[in-house]
C-alpha positions, 0 to 999 in steps of 0.5 A: 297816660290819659289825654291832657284836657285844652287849657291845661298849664303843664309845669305852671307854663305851657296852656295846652291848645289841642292835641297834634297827634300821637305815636309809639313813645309820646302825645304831642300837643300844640300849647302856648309859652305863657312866658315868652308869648309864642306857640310850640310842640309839647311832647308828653311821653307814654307813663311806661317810659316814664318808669324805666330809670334807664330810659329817662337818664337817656332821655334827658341826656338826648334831648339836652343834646338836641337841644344844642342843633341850631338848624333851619332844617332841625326842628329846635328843642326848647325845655323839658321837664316833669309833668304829672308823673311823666315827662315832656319836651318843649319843641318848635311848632311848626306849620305844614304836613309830614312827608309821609302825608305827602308821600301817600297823597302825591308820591312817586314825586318828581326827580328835582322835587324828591332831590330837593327835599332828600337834600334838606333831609341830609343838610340836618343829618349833616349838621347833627352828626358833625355834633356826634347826634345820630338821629337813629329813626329817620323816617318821613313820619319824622319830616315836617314840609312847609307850603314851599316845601321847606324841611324840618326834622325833629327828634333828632337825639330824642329817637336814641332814647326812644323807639328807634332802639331794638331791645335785648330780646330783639323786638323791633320798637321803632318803623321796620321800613326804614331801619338799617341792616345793622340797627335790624341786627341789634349792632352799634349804628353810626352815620351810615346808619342815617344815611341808609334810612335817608335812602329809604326816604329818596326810594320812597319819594321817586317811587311811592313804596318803600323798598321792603314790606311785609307782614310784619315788622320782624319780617321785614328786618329780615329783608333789610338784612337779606335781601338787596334792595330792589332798582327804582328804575324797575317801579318808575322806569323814567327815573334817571339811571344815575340818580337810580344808582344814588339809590342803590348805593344808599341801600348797600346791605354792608356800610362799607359799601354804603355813602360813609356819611352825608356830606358823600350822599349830597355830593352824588346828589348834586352831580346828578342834579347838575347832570339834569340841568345840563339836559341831553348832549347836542348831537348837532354840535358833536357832529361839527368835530367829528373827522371827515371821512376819506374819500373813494376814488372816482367811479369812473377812474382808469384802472391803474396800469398793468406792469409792463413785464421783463421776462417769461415766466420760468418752470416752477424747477428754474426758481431757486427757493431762499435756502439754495446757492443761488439766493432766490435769483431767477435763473431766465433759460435763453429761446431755444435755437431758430425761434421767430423774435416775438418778444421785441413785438410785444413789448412795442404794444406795451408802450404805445398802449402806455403812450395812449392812457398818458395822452388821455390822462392828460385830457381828463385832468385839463377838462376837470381843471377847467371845470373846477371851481375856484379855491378861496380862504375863509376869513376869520369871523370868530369874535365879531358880531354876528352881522359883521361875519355875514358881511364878511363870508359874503364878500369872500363868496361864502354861504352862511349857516348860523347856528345858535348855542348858549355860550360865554361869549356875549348875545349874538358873537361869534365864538366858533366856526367850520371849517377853520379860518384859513382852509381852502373851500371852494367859491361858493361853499357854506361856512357854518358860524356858531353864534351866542344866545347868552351863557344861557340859565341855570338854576340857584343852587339850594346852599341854605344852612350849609358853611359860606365855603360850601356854599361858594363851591356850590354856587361856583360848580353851578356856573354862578358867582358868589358875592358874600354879605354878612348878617345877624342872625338870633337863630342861625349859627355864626358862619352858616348861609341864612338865604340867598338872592336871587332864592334857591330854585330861580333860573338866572344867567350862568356867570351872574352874581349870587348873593350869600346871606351869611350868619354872624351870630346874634346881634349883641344888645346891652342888658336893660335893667328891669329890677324893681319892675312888675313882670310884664313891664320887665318882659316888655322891655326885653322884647324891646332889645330882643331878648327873652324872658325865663321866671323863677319865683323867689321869696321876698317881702317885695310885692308878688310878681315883681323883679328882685334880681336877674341874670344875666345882669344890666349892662352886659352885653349878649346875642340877641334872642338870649334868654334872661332869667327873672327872679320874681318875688312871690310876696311870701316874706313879712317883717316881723314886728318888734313887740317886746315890752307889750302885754301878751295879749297885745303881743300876740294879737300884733303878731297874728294880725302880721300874719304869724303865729305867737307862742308863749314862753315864761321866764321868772323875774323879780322885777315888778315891771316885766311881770306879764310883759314880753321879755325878748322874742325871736326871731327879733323885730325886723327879721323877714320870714315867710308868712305863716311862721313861728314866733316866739316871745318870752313873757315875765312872770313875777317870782312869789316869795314865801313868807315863813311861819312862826315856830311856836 
């Protein structure tokens, strides 16, 4: 369709402002609600669709759908209609740029930035398919970021009717990039099928080029169904490698193998979010626990001392092997006759040389006694302030190695020690003491738009505590967490208390009645509860503009941000004035003046009164009818009698 020129009012409502931009099914234009005061996002779809029967039924079904996602992170859908032979939808306007822009201005983005960003991305998926609405084109194009990089997806619902389909020849309408092996074939999608493409983004966001490219769209269908998806790791090689296995099992080919929905995508990501807040292990710390080695023997200890033999050695034919009579005993021969007695000799050497290494023994371990130092126990210190452990290693004789760490344990206690209270150390040793800086800082969790369970698991599993307060909300769904505080990203100390800001719904106001009032006085007062105003004309012989009825009616009570339907007299209805009993002339001339048109009939009378008199009217004197109407009055005419001639 041609553009739609500034200040054009689309369906008696929406002033177009200017144009935001266009793309494969639709223009969207930025326009002003001229009922409710605000501005918002008009889409007017290409007139090509507009034709196809089918494509609208899906359309208004679609968009009907979408229109029921309540979500900070879903750009909300408001109206939709017809327009110049075509259709639009009225959506949320919403400031910022789209994640593609940032992506080409500033990608590859940092690791807790792209996390950040892909989890909001999956907050919406989450909440949309838990009302059965796949999205079936996510793709940054579709992903509006704020100045603090806050989320807004938008066509979720609208892209099922629209380019994100494959159609039955097989061309590809909707971003070949980001589309999923199953929607490349032409099969049934489901959320996995979201969730691929949500890991295209993340791929795109860590790296600054997506997964697969080509010279054309068919071509690179092809490659989202062949071919695995390349390791991030592999472009950016500072990508942590389990945030990098996220990635690739996001992109698996078979969604079997893929995170079945979002709420498993998110999970992961948490994990490794969790993992990087944690920061490298201390190896220092590790290395306290790790078992002592055994010691070797002394260098220059004695060796030990040879066995003093008890006999010489037979011939190899004296021993009896295991199988023989005599069980494996040696069989010793007796000397031989007139032999000298050497063997008593030998055996005197043995035992002064044994003698002599006993006395020098016992020299070597009296010497090392007197030289050793003295033994003392370690006192316990775990618990006590960190000026109180060191006043007590002292007094035992002990050096003090402090050691600082974040911990539970209150700033500057003592939560462990090395060795153990107890052990024998010698006087004098080093006792290494591990004193707290605190529980140390972590970061509030980002816990907008989930449940309040959710919420407190997440706020738990991240070393915080949450506190639950309950608020209205005219946006937010009762049971879904509004805000927090301290916000999402803020350093605090593990175990604090986190402040879960949780919907109730809308607050729910009483009904003003604004009947009888002009339409702005009727739609200020409802601004004054909260609620807004919808118009319908009615006809009515009320003055123009003003409330003759409304829906839902004074006195009810309901969520504030509803909407109440005005119905609005037109001006069009006239009282029809009564003129039987006038001349027709004078009866016309009251009828037209009242500003309806008189037509004429006759009926015969033989009163001479009623000639040339209205009789009756209708409708009668008093009806209300639009003006501009017929109205028909009967006028008298007096019958004529003939006189008969004479015969002659």
């Amino acid at each position: 369709m041609s553009e739609i020129a500034e200040n054009t009012v689309v369906d008696g409502r929406y002033r177009v402002l200017h144009k935001i931009g266009s793309g494969g099914m639709a223009d969207v234009y930025c326009a002003e609600d001229t009922h409710l005061g605000r501005r918002i996002a008009l889409k007017l779809l290409h007139r090509r669709f507009a034709q196809d029967g089918e494509f609208v039924e899906r359309f208004r079904r679609e968009a009907s759908s979408a229109a029921g996602l309540q979500h900070p992170n879903v750009v909300g859908v408001y109206d939709r209609g017809e327009f110049d032979d075509t259709y639009y939808i009225a959506m949320e306007f919403c400031e910022g740029r789209s994640l593609k822009d940032v992506i080409r201005s500033e990608a590859p983005l940092d690791v807790r930035r792209a996390i950040a960003i892909t989890r909001q991305i999956l907050l919406a998926a989450r909440f949309a398919h838990r009302r059965n609405v796949i999205h079936r084109d996510l793709k940054p194009h579709n992903v509006i970021l704020d100045g603090e990089d806050g989320v807004k997806v938008t066509d979720f619902g609208i892209a099922r009717a629209g380019a994100s389909d494959i159609t039955q020849a097989g061309a590809i309408m909707g971003t070949a990039q980001y589309l999923s092996p199953e929607q490349a074939q032409g099969k049934p999608v489901n959320e996995s099928s979201d969730v691929y493409s949500i890991g295209v983004v993340l791929f795109e966001l860590l790296t600054g080029k997506a997964p697969f490219e080509g010279e054309s769209a068919v071509a690179i269908a092809l490659m989202h169904v062949n071919q695995p998806a390349p390791s991030p790791q592999d472009l950016v090689p500072t990508i942590p490698s389990e945030l990098n296995a996220v990635v690739l099992k996001a992109l698996a080919k078979d969604s079997d193998d893929r995170y079945p929905d979002a709420e498993s995508f998110l999970r992961d990501l948490d994990a490794v979010e969790a993992r990087l807040d944690r920061g490298p292990a201390d190896a220092e710390s590790t290395a306290v626990f790790a078992p002592v080695a055994a010691m070797a023997p002394p260098v220059n200890a004695p060796p030990p001392p040879s066995p003093v033999p008890t006999a010489v050695a037979p011939p190899p034919a004296a021993i009896d092997g295991p199988g023989s009579p005599g069980g494996g005993v040696i069989d010793v021969p007796p000397p031989p006759p007139g032999a000298p007695p050497e063997q008593p000799r030998r055996r005197n050497r043995w035992i002064w040389a044994l003698l002599a290494l006993a006395v020098v023994g016992v020299a070597v371990f009296a010497f090392l006694a007197l030289r050793s130092p003295k033994q003392v126990a370690v006192p316990v210190v775990v618990g006590q302030t960190l000026d109180s452990a060191r006043a007590k290693l002292d007094q035992a004789g002990l050096q003090v190695d402090i050691r600082r760490r974040a911990d539970r344990a209150p700033r500057d206690i003592v939560f462990d020690q090395a060795p153990n209270a107890g052990s024998k150390v010698d006087d004098g040793s080093t006792v290494a003491v591990f004193v707290s800086n605190g529980p140390g800082t972590v970061k509030v969790p980002d816990v907008l738009g989930l449940t309040e369970a959710d919420a407190k698991r997440r706020v738990q599993n991240g070393g915080m505590k949450p506190k639950v307060q309950r608020e209205s909300s005219p946006k937010i769904p009762a049971g879904i967490v509004i805000r927090t505080d301290p916000s999402a990203g803020r350093p605090v100390d593990r175990q604090s208390e986190v402040t879960l800001f949780v919907s109730t719904g809308p607050q729910q106001v009483v009904v003003p009645d604004v009947t009888g009032q002009s339409q702005s006085d009727a739609v200020a007062a409802l601004k004054q509860k909260g609620l807004y105003a919808v118009f319908q004309e009615k006809d009515s012989t009320e003055p123009q503009g003003t409330v003759i009825s409304q829906s839902p009616g004074a006195g009810q009570k309901i969520g504030q941000g509803s909407n109440i339907t005005l119905f609005v007299s037109n001006g069009k209805l006239k009282d029809v004035p009564d003129v039987t009993g006038l001349s027709q002339v004078d009866a016309e001339t009251q009828l037209a003046g009242a500003g309806f048109k008189p037509t004429v009939r006759q009926r015969s009378t033989n009163q001479q009164s009623e000639d040339g008199l209205v009789l009756s009217q209708s409708p009668g004197g008093g009806a209300k009818r639009k003006e501009g109407s017929t109205v028909t009055v009967t006028i008298g005419k007096l019958a004529t009698t003939t006189t008969p001639s004479p015969t002659p």
